[in-house]
C-alpha positions as CSV (number, residue, x, y, z in Angstrom):
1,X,164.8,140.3,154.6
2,X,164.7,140.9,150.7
3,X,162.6,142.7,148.9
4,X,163.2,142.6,145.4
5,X,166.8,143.7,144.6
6,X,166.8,145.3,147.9
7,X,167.8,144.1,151.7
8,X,165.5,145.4,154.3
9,X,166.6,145.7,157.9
10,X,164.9,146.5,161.4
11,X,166.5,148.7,163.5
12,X,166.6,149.8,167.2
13,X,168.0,153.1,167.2
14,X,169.0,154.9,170.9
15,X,170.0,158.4,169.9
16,X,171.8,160.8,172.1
17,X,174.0,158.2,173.3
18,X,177.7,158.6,174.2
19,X,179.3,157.1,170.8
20,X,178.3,156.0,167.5
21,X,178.3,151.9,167.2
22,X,176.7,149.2,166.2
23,X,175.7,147.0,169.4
24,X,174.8,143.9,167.1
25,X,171.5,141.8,166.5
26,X,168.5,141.4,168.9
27,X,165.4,140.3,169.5
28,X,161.7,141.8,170.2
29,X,159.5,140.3,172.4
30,X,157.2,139.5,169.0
31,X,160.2,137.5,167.9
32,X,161.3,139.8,165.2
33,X,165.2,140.2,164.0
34,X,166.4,143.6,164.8
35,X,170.1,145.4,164.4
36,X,170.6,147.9,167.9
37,X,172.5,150.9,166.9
38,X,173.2,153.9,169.0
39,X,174.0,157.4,167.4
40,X,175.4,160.4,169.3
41,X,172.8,163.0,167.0
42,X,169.4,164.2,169.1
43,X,166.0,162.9,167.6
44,X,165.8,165.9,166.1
45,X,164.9,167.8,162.2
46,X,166.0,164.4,161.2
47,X,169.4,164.3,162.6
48,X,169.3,161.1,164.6
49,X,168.1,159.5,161.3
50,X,171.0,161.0,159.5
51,X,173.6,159.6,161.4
52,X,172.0,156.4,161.6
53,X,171.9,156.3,157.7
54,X,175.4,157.3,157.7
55,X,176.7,154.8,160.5
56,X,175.2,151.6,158.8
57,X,176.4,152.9,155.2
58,X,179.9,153.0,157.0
59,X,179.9,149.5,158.4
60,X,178.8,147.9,155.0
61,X,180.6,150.1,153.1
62,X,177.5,151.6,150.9
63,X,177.4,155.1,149.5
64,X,174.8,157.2,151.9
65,X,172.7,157.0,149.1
66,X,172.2,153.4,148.8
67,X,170.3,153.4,152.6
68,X,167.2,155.1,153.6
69,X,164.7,155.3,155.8
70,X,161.9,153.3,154.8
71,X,159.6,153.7,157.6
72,X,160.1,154.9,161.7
73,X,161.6,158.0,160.8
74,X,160.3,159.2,164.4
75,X,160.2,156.4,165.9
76,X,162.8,154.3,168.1
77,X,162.4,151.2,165.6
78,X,163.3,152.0,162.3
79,X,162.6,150.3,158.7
80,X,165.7,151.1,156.8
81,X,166.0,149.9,152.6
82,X,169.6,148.8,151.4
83,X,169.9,149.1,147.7
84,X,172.7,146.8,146.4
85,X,173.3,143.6,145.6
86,X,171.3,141.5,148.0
87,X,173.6,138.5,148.8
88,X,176.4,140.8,149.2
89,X,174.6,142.8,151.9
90,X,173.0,139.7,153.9
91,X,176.1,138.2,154.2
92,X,177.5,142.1,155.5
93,X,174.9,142.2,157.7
94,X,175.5,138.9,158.9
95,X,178.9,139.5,159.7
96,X,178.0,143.2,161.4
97,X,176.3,141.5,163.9
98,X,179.0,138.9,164.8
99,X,181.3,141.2,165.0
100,X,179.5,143.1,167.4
101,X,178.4,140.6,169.4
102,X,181.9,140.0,169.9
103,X,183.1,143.2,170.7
């Protein structure tokens, strides 16, 4: 979703898991768009966020900087802000979640 010159993005996040990834793009039972992502960091002092911010600047090549956590920061679904150029990132995002779909 945009916002501005911004791309907004949902995200389930599942920390303490066995790898860093990107599972793809699901679905709440409200119907709302979300990207699942699994980080290895506990949910704690902020580290599952940090590697969350770090694994989704990775995948759509963004500086760290450029992603932050909008709202969620203790919670398993997550509100993260892009900063870049919008059409750029949806179409990024777009292909994220194909390719790990595919995967």
């Amino acid at each position: 979703m945009r916002r501005g010159s911004d791309v907004v993005l949902t995200v389930r996040l599942t920390p303490k898991s066995a790898r860093d990834e990107i599972e793809g793009a699901s679905q709440l039972s409200d119907g709302r768009a979300v990207l699942k992502a699994r980080v290895r960091a506990a949910p704690q002092d902020g580290e599952a966020n940090a590697a969350l911010i770090r694994l989704v600047a990775k995948a759509l090549r963004l500086a760290p900087s450029a992603v932050r956590v909008e709202a969620g920061a203790t919670a398993r679904l997550k509100t993260l802000c892009l900063t870049g150029d919008p059409e750029t990132l949806q179409q990024s995002l777009a292909e994220l979640a194909a390719r790990a779909v595919r995967a």
